[in-house]
C-alpha positions in Angstrom: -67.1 -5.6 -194.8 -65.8 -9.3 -194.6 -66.2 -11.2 -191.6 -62.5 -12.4 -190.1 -61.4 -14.4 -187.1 -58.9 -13.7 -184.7 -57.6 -16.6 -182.4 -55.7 -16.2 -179.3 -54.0 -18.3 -176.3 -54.9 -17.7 -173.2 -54.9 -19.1 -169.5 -57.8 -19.3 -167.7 -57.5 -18.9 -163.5 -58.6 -22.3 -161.8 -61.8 -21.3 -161.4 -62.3 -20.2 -164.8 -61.2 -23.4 -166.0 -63.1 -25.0 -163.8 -66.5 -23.3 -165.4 -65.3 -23.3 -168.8 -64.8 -27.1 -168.5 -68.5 -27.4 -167.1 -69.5 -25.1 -169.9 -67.9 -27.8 -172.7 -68.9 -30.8 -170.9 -72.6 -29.4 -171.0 -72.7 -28.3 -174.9 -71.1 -31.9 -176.2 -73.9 -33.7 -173.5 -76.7 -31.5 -175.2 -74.8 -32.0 -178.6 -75.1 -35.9 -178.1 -78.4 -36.1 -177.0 -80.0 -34.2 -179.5 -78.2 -36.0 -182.0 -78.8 -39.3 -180.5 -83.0 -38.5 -180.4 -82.8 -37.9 -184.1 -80.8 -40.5 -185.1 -83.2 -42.8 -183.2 -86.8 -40.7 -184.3 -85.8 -41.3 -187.9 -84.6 -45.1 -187.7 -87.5 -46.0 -185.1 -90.4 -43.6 -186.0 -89.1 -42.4 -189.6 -89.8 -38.7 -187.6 -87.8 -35.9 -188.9 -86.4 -34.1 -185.8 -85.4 -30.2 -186.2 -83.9 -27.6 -184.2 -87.2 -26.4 -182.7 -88.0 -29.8 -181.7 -84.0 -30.3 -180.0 -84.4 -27.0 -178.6 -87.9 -27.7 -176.6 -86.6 -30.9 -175.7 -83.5 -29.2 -174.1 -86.1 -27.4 -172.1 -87.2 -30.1 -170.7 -83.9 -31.9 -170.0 -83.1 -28.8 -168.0 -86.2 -29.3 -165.9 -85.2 -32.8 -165.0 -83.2 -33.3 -161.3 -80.1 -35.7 -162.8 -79.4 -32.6 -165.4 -79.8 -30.0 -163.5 -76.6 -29.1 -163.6 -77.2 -28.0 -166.9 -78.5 -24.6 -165.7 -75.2 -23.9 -163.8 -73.5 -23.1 -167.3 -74.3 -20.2 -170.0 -78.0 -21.5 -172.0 -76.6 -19.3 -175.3 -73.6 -22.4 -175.7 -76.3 -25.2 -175.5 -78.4 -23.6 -177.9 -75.5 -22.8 -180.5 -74.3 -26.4 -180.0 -78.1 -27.3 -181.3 -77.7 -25.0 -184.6 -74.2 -26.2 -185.1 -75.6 -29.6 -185.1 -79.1 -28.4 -187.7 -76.6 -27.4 -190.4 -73.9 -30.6 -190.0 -77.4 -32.5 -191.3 -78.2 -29.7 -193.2 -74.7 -30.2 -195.0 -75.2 -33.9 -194.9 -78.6 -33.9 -196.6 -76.5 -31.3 -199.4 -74.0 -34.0 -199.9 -71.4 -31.7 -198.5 -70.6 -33.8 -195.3 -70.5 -37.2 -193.6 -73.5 -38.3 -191.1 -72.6 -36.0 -187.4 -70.8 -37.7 -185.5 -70.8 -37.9 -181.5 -68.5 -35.6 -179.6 -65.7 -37.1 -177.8 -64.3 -35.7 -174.4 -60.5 -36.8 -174.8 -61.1 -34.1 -178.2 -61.5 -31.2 -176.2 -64.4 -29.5 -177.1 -65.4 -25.5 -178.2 -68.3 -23.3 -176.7 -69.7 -20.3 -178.9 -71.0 -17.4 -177.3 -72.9 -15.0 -178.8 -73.4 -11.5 -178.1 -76.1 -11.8 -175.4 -73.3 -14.0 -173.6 -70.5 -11.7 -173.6 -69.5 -8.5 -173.3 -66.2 -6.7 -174.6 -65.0 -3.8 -172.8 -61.5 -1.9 -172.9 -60.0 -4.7 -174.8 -60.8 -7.2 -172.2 -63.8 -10.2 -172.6 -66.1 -10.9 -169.8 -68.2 -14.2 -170.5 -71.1 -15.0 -169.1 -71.5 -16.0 -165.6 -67.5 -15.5 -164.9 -66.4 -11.9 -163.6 -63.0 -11.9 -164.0 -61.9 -10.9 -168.0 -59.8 -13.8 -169.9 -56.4 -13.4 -169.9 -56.1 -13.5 -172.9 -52.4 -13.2 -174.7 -53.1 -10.3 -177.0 -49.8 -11.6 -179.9 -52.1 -9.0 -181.8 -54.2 -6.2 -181.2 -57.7 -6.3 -183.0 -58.8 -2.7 -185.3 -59.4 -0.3 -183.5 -63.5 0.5 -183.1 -64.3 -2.6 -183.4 -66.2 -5.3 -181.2 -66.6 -8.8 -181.7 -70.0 -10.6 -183.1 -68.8 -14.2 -181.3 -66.6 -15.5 -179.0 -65.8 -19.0 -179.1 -63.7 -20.8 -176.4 -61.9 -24.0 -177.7 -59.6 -26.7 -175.7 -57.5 -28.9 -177.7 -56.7 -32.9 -176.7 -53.4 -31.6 -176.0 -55.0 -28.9 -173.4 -54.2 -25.9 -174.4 -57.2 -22.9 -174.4 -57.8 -20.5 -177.3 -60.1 -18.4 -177.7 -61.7 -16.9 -181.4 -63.1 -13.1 -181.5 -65.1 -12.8 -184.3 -65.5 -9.3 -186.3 -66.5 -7.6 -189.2 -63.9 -5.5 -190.9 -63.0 -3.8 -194.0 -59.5 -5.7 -195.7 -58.0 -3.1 -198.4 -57.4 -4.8 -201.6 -53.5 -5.0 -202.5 -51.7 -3.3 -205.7 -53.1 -5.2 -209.0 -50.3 -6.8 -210.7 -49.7 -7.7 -213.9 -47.9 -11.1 -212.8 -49.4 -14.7 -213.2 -48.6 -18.3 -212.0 -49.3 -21.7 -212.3 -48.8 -23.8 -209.5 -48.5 -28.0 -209.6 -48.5 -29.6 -206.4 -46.5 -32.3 -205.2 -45.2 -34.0 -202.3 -41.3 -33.7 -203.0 -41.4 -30.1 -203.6 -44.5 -29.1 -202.4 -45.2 -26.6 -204.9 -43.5 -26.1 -208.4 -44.4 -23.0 -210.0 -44.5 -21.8 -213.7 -41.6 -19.4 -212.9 -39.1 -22.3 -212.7 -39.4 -22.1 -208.6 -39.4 -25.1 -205.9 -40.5 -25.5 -202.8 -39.4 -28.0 -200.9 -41.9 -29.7 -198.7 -41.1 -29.4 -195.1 -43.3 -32.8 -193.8 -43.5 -32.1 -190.4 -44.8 -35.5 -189.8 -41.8 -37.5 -191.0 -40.0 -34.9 -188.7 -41.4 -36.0 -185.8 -42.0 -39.3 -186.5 -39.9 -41.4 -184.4 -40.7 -39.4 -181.5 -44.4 -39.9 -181.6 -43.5 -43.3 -182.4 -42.1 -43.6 -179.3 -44.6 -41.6 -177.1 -47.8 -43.6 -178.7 -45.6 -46.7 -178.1 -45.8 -46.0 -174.3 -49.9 -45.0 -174.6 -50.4 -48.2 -175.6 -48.7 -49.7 -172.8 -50.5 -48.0 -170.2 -53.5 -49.5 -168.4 -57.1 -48.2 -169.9 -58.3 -45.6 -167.0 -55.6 -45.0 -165.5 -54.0 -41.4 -164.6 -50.6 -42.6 -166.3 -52.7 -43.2 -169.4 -53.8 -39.5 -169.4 -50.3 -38.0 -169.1 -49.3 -40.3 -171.9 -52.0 -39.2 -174.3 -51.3 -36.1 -173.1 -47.8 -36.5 -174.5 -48.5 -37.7 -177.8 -51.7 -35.0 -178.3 -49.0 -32.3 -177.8 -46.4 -34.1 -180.4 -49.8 -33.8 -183.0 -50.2 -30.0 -182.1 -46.0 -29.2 -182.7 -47.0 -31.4 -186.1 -50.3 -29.2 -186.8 -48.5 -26.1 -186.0 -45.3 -26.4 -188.1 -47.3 -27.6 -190.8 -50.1 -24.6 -190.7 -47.4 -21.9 -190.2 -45.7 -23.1 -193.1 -48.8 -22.8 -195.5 -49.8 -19.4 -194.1 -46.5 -18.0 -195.2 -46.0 -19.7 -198.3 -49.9 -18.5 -199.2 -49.6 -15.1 -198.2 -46.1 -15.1 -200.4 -48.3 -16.2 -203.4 -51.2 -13.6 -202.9 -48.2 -11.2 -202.5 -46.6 -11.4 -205.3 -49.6 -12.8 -208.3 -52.6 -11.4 -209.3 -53.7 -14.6 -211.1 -53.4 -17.8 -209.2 -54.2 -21.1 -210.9 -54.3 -24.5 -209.5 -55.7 -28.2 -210.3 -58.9 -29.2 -208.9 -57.2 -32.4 -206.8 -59.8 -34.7 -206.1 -57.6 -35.4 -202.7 -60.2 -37.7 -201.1 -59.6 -40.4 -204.5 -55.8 -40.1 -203.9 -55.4 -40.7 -200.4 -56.8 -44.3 -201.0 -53.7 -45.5 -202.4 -52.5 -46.2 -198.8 -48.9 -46.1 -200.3 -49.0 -42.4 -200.7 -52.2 -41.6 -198.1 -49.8 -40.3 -195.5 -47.4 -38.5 -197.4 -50.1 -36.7 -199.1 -51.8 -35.9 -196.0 -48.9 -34.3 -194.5 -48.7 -32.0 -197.5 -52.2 -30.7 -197.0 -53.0 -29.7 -200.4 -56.5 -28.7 -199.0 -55.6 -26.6 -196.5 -53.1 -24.7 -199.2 -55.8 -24.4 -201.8 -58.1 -22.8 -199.3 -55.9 -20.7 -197.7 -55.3 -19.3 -201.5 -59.2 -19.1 -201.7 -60.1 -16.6 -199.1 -57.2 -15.0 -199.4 -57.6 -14.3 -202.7 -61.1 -12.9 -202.0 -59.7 -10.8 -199.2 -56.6 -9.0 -201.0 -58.1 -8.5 -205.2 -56.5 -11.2 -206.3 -58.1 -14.1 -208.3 -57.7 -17.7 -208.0 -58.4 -20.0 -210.9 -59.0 -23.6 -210.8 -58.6 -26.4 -213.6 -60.3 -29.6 -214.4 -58.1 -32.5 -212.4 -58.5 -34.5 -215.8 -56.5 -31.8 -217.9 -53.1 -33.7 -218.5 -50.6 -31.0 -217.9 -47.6 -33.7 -217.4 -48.4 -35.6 -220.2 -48.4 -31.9 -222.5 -45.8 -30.7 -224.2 -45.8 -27.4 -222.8 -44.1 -25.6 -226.2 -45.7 -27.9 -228.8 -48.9 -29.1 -227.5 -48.2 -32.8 -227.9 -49.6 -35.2 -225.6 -47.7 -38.4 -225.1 -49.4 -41.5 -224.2 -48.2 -42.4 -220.1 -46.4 -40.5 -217.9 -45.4 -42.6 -214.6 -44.4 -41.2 -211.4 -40.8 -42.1 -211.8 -40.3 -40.1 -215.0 -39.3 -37.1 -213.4 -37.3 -35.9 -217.0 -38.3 -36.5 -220.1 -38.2 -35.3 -224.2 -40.8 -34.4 -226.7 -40.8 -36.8 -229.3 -42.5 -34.8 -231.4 -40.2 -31.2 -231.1 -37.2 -32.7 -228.9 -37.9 -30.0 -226.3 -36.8 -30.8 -222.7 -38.9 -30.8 -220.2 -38.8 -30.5 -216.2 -41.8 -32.9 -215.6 -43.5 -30.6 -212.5 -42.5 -27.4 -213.9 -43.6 -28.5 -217.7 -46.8 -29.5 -215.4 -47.4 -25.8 -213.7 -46.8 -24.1 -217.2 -49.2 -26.0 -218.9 -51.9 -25.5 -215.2 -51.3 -21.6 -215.9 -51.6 -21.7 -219.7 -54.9 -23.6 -219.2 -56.0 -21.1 -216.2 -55.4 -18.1 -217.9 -58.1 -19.5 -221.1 -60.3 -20.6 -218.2 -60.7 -16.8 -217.1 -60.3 -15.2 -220.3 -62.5 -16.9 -222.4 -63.9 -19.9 -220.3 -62.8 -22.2 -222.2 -62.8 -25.8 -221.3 -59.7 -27.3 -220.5 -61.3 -31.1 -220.3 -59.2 -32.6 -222.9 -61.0 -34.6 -225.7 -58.4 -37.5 -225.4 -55.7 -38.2 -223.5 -53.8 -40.0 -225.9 -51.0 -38.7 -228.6 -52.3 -38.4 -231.8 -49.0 -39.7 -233.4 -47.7 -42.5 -233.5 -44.3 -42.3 -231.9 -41.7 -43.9 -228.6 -41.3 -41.1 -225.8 -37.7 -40.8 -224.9 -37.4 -40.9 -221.3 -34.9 -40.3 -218.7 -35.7 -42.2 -215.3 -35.5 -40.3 -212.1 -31.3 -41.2 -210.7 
């Protein structure tokens, strides 16, 4: 069984917004405070705050008369915000994550309810203390026989309400193919595959970017508090959500094409995060979303039999002759074309690139051999013809 999420729009009634904006407002104030006593426990008193300790102390906040409107709302949301915020230390201690950081109101906020705060009856979800179901917009219906674990209730800056049913079901494994690719990323075409194929990156950022120019141009004119302030953040939150959504729907399809139609996917091992502070190229390669791609194409892979191979970001598949082997010594950005000097073969510089990614991937899962080169430099002597990019 393999756990999947499905995420749906829906409209709450005014009175159901007006509890599910209580029920936010009250799991990022418990969020902040409990991150806020152990912040100051371990800088003050060098005390090690946990769950059980953020947990009693919500207890007691309850108990106090300025938050007592914290028993108006759900208790099972207040105490998932205190787990969600145990493991963002527990992922910060790992080295997997930055130090939490405080929730924001103008970023909308999620709730999680678990099953004890719920219930789920003839395809309709009743949450705790509201009668009336969530009308919900049902794009899809979920398997039949099958009841959610969690629900969680998110609103985005832009103000829009989804809502996430989490289940457990069983994904049948696709038809194994005998079919590989290699796959180089870029920001041009956004991928280049080892079958010759482009595809052309859509950057739904630079598409909009005169009109959120303009709408963020007006935020800033507005006066701080104000309600013409609000509608104008309003305005450019819902120009990022047409940017987030393009982009997102794009990846899903391209991703699922991939899983489709290979059983052995291989990609570079981007170390994004580096690249990004080159602040020349930051925001084109943000608008690409490499990381979002590559883990789409993870737990896809896992889901549908296929397999997913990753190479060491240091293996130099543009420099690499992809039919001799040769390495030449540089390879700039603007050589887009360029010829062997050792066989006089060619080469496409990002489809050379994703020929050489799956050659590499495929020794990585047959053998696991190391595809860290032991020099990136040509052993021969030799000039590189090039041919600029016209």
């Amino acid at each position: 069984m393999t756990q999947k999420a499905f995420k749906y729009r829906f409209y709450p009634t005014p009175e159901q917004e007006q509890l599910l904006r209580k029920t936010l407002g009250c799991t990022r104030l418990v969020y902040n405070r409990a991150l806020a006593a152990r912040t100051e426990g371990w800088y003050e008193r060098q005390e090690r705050i946990g769950y059980k300790q953020t947990s009693a102390m919500l207890t007691h906040w309850k108990k106090e008369t300025e938050l007592a409107f914290l028993n108006e709302v759900s208790c099972v949301p207040l105490q998932q915000g205190l787990r969600h915020l145990q493991q963002a230390f527990s992922n910060f201690f790992a080295g997997r994550a930055q130090y939490p950081n405080f929730k924001k109101k103008r970023n909308g906020g999620s709730a999680e309810f678990t099953k004890s705060a719920f219930r789920y009856k003839d395809g309709n979800v009743y949450l705790a203390k509201c009668s009336k179901p969530l009308p919900i917009r049902w794009s899809r219906k979920l398997p039949l026989g099958i009841t959610p674990s969690t629900v969680t209730v998110s609103l985005t800056p832009s103000g829009r309400w989804h809502v996430s049913l989490l289940v457990d079901v069983e994904i049948k494994p696709l038809t194994r193919l005998s079919k590989n690719v290699g796959i180089d990323l870029g920001i041009t075409n956004l991928i280049t595959t080892s079958d010759g194929d482009k595809t052309a990156n859509p950057k739904p950022l630079k598409a909009k970017y005169r009109k959120l120019r303009k709408v963020q141009k007006a935020l800033s004119r507005k006066q701080k508090g104000s309600r013409n302030r609000e509608k104008a953040r309003l305005n450019v939150a819902r120009i990022h959500a047409q940017i987030v959504d393009s982009r997102t729907d794009f990846i899903h399809k391209l991703t699922t094409q991939l899983i489709r139609d290979n059983q052995v996917i291989v990609v570079e091992d981007l170390a994004v995060k580096n690249m990004i502070k080159n602040h020349k190229l930051a925001g084109s390669i943000s608008d690409a979303s490499w990381l979002e791609l590559v883990r789409q194409l993870e737990y896809k892979s896992e889901w549908y039999g296929r397999e997913l191979v990753k190479i060491d970001r240091w293996f130099p598949s543009s420099k690499r002759c992809s039919n001799c082997g040769h390495i030449v010594e540089k390879m700039p950005l603007n050589i887009r074309q360029w010829e062997c000097p050792e066989c006089g073969a060619e080469h496409d510089r990002d489809i050379n690139a994703s020929v050489n990614i799956l050659a590499a991937g495929l020794a990585v899962s047959v053998c696991g051999a190391t595809v860290r080169p032991e020099e990136s430099k040509s052993r021969k002597a030799g000039a590189m013809k090039q041919k600029p990019k016209l």
